[in-house]
C-alpha positions as CSV (number, residue, x, y, z in Angstrom):
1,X,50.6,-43.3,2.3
2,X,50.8,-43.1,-1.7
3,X,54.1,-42.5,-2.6
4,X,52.7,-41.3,-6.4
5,X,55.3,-39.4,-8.3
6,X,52.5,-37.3,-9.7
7,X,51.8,-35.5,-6.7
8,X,55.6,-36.0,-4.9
9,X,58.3,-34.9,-6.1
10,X,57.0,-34.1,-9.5
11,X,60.0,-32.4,-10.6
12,X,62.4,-35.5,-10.3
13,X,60.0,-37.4,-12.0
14,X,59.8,-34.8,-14.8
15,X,63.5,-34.4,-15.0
16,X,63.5,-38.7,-14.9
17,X,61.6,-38.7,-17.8
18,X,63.3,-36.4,-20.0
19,X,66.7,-37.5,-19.3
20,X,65.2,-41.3,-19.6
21,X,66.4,-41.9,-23.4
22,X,69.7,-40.7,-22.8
23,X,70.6,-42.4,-19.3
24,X,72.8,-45.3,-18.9
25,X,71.6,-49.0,-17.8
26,X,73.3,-48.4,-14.5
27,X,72.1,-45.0,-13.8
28,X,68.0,-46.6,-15.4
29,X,68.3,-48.8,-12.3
30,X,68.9,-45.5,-9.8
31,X,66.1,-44.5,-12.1
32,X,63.6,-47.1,-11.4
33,X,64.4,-47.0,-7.5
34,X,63.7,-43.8,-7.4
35,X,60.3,-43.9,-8.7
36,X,59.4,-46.9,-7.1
37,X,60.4,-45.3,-3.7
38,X,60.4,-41.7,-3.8
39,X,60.0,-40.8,0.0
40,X,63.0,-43.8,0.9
41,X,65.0,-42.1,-1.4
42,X,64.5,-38.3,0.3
43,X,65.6,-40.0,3.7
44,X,69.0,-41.7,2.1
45,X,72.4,-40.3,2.0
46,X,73.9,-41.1,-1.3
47,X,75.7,-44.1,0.2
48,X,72.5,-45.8,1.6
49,X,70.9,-44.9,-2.0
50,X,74.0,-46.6,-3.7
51,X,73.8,-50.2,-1.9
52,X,70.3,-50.4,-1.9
53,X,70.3,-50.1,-5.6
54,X,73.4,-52.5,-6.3
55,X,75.3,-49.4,-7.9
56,X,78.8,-47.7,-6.8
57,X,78.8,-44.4,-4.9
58,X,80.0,-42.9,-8.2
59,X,77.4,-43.9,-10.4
60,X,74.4,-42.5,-7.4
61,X,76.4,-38.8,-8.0
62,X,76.4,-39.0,-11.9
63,X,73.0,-40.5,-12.0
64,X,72.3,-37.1,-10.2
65,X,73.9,-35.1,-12.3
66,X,72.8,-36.6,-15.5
67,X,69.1,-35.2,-14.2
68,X,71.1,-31.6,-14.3
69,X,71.7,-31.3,-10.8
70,X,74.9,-30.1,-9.1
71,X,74.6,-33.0,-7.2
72,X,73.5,-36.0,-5.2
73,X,72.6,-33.3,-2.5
74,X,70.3,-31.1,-4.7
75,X,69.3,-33.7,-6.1
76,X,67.9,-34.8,-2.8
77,X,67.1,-31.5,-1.4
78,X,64.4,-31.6,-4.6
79,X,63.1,-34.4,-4.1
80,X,62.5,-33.7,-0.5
81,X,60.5,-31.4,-1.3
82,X,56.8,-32.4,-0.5
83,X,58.0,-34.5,2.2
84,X,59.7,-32.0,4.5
85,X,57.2,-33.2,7.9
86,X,57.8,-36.8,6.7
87,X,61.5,-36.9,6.9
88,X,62.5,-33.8,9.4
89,X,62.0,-36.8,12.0
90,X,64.6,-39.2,10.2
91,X,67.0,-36.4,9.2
92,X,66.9,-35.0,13.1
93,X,67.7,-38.3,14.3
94,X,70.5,-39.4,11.9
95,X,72.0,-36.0,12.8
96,X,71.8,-37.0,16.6
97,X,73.3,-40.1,15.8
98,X,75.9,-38.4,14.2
99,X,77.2,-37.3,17.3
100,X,77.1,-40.0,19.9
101,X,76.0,-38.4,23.4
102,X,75.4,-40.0,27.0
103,X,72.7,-42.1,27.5
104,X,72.2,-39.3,30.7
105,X,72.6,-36.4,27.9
106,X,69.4,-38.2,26.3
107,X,67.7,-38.1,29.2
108,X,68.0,-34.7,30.4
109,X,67.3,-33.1,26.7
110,X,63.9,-35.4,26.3
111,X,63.2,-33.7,29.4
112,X,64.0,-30.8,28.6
113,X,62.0,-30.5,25.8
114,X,59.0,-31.8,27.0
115,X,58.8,-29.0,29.6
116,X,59.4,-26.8,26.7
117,X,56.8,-27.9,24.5
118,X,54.2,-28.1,27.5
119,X,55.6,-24.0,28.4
120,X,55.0,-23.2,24.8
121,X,51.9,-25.1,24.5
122,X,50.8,-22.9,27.4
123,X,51.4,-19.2,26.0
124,X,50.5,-20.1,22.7
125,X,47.0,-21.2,23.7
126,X,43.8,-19.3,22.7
127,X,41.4,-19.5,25.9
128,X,38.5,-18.6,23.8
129,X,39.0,-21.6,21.7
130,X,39.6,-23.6,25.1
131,X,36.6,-22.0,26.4
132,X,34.4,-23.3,23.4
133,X,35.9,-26.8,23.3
134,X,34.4,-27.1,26.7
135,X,31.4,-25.8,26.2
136,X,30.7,-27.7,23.0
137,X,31.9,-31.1,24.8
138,X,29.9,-30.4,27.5
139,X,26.6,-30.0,25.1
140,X,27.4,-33.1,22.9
141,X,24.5,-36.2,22.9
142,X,27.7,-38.4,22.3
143,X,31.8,-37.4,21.8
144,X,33.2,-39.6,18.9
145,X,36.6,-39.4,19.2
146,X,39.4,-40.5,16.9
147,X,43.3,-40.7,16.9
148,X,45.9,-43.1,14.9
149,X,49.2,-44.3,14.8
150,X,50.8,-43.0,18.1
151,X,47.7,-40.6,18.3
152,X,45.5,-43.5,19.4
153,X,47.3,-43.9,22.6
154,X,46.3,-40.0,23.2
155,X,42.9,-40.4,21.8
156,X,42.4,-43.4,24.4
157,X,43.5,-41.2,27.4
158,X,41.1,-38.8,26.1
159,X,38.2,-40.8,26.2
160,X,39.5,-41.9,29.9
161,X,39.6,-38.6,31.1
162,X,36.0,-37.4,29.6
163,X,33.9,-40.9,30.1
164,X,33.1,-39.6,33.7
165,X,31.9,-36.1,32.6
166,X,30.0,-37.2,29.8
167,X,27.1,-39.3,29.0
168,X,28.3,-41.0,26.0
169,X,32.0,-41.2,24.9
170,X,33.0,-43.3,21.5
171,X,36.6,-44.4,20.5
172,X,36.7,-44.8,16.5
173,X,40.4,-45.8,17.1
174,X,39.8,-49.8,17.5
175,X,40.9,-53.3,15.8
176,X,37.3,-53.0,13.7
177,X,39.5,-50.5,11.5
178,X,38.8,-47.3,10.0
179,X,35.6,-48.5,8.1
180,X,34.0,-49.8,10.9
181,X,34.9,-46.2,12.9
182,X,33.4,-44.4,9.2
183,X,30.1,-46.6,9.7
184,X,29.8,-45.5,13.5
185,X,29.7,-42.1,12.5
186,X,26.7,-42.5,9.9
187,X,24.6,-42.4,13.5
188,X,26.2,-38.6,14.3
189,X,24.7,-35.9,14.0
190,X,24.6,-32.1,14.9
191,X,24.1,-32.9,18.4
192,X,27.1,-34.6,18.5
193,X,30.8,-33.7,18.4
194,X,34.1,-34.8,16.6
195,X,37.1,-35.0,18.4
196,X,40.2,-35.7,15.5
197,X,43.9,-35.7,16.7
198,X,46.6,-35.6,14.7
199,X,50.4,-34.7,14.3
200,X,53.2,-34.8,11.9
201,X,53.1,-37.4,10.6
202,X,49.3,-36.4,9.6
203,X,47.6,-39.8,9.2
204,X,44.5,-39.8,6.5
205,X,42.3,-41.8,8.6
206,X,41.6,-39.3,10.6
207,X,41.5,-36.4,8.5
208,X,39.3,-38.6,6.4
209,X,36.6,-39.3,9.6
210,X,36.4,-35.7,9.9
211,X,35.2,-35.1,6.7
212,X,32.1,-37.6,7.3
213,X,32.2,-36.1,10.4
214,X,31.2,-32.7,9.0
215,X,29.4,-34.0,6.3
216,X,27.0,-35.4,8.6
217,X,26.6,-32.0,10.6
218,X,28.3,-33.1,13.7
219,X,30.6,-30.4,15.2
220,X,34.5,-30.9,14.9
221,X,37.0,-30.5,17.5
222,X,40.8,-31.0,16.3
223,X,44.0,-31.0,18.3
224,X,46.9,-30.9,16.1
225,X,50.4,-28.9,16.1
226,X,49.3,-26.0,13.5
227,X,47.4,-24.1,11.6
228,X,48.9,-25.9,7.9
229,X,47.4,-29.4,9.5
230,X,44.9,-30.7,7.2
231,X,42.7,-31.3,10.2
232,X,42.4,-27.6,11.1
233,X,40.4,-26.4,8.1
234,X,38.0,-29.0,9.2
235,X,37.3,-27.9,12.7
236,X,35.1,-25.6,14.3
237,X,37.4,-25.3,17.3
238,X,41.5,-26.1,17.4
239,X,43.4,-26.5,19.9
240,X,47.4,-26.1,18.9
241,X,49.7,-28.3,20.7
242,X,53.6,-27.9,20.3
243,X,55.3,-31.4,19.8
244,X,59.2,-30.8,18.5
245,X,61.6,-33.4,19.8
246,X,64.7,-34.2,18.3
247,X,64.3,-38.3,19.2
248,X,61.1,-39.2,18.1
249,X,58.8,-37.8,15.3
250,X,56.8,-35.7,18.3
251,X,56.7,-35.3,21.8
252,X,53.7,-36.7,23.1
253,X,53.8,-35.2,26.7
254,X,52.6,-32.1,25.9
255,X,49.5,-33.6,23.8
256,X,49.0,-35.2,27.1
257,X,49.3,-32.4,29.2
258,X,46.7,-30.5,26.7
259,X,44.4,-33.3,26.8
260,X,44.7,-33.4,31.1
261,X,44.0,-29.8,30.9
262,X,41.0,-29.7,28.8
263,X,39.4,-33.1,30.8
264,X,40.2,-31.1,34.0
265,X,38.2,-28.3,32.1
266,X,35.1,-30.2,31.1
267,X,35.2,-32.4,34.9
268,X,35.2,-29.2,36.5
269,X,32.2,-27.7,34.6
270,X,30.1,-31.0,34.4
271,X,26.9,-31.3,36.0
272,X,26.5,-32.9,40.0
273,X,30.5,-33.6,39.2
274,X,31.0,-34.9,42.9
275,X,28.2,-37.2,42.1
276,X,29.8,-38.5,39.1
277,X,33.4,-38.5,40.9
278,X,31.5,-40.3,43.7
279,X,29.6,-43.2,41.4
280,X,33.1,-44.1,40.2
281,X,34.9,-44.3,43.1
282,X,31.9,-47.0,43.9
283,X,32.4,-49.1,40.4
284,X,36.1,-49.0,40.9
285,X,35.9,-49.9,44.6
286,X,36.0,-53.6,44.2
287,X,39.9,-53.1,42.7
288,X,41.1,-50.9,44.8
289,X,44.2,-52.2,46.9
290,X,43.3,-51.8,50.6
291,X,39.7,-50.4,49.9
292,X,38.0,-54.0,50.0
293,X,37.0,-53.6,53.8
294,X,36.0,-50.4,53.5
295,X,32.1,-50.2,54.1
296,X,30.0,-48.7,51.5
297,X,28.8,-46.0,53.0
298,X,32.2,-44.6,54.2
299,X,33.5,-44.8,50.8
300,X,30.6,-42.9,49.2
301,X,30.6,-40.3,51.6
302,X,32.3,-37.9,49.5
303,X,29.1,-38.2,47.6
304,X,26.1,-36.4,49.9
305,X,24.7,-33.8,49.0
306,X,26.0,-30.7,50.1
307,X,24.5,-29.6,53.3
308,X,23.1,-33.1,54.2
309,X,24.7,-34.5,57.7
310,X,26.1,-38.2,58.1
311,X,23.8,-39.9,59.6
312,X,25.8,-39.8,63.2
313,X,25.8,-36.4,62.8
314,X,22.1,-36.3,62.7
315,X,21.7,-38.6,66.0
316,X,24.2,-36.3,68.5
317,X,21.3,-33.8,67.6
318,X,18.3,-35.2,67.4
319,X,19.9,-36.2,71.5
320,X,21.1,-32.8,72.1
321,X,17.6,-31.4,71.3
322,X,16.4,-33.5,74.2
């Protein structure tokens, strides 16, 4: 992302500039770093700062306080500002690494808080949003779905769990790049739908596909963590997914478990879904340990027709009639 000073952390950069005649060649380099790397900078205690610039502890403070701050630590608190859902990963795991725990401690509180999320997830959601993400999957010509970063694992297991429901399912997410996925959607249209997911840290490329998205009168579908995401103003449906975690920058088990929920949603209300289920089962057959002797016809039985008899069935009676 554009670490411009314009837009982040403005007031630094203001207070940089006015102090800029009067600062020392020492406390110009801190200067310098600082601009260059303004979001680095919001992540670094004030010895971190110090050796990465080639300056003493003691210059870092006064540097600080030659901007009129009280010190190093306002000074850092401003500049964070802007950043906060950048850096609250970094700063909750340097505080965890501040005080050293079992690896089995780690364990049980990733744990922990995945059931959390998923329970929150839960009473949190809106089931007339749910109800209208189904339906409008359901409707869709194609599903163009897109998901970045750590997203694109999700967005993958998305497109998994809907390619049996629906007719025609499209990952953007792929190694063409986000300007191939930008071209694909110049064929969508408002018989098609956009699915966009995305989570602190908010990646552009998918808010960005959106916006053609919409532009091109397709219908927008966003899972994200809240209603400040800049993917929600662009949907016509959300679905809100809660993803704290105090290891990693989210917790992707509840995205899963929201994805799982709303596949199970659109599998259940798809059209002849045994038949689908059962034309699977036959294209996966052929890689399916211990299913290779299996005859055809016993491993499509789960898909007759409802009220149709095996075929055995139908000789006992045609003899029993006799």
């Amino acid at each position: 992302m554009s670490t411009n000073v314009d837009t982040n952390g403005t007031t630094v950069a203001q207070r940089i500039a006015q102090a800029l005649p009067r600062l020392t060649r020492s406390h110009r380099q801190v200067a310098d770093f600082v601009l260059e790397h303004p979001l680095q900078v919001a992540t670094l205690p004030i010895d971190e700062l110090a050796a990465a610039v080639g300056v003493s502890v003691a210059t870092a403070n006064r540097f600080a306080r030659a901007l009129d701050f009280d010190g190093y630590a306002t000074f850092r608190a401003e500049l964070v500002r802007g950043f906060e859902s950048l850096v609250a990963p970094v700063e909750r795991l340097r505080g965890n690494l501040e005080h050293p725990t079992t690896v089995a401690e780690v364990f049980a509180t990733a744990l922990d808080e995945s059931r959390r999320n998923i329970e929150a997830t839960r009473q949190s959601l809106d089931y007339a949003a749910c109800e209208a993400a189904v339906q409008r999957i359901g409707k869709a010509r194609s599903v163009y779905i897109a998901g970045f970063g750590a997203s694109a694992w999700l967005a993958g297991l998305l497109q998994h769990g809907l390619d049996g429901s629906c007719n025609d399912v499209r990952m953007l997410s792929s190694v063409s790049g986000v300007t191939h996925a930008a071209r694909t959607l110049m064929h969508a249209g408002p018989q098609d739908l956009f699915i966009g997911l995305t989570f602190p840290r908010y990646l552009t490329d998918t808010v960005a596909l959106a916006q053609i998205a919409k532009g091109q009168g397709c219908a927008v579908l966003a899972l994200t963590d809240r209603p400040s995401s800049p993917l929600a103003p662009l949907a016509d449906v959300v679905l809100y997914c809660q993803t704290e975690t105090s290891y990693r920058p989210n917790c992707e088990t509840s995205v899963l478990a929201l994805i799982e929920a709303l596949t199970s949603a659109v599998a259940l209300r798809a059209p002849r879904a045994v038949q689908s289920a059962g034309r699977i089962l036959q294209a996966v057959r052929p890689w399916l340990h211990g299913a290779q002797g299996l005859p055809r016809a016993e491993a499509s039985s789960s898909t007759q027709v409802a009220g149709a008899a095996p075929a055995g069935a139908r000789n006992k009676k045609k003899k029993a009639s006799r």
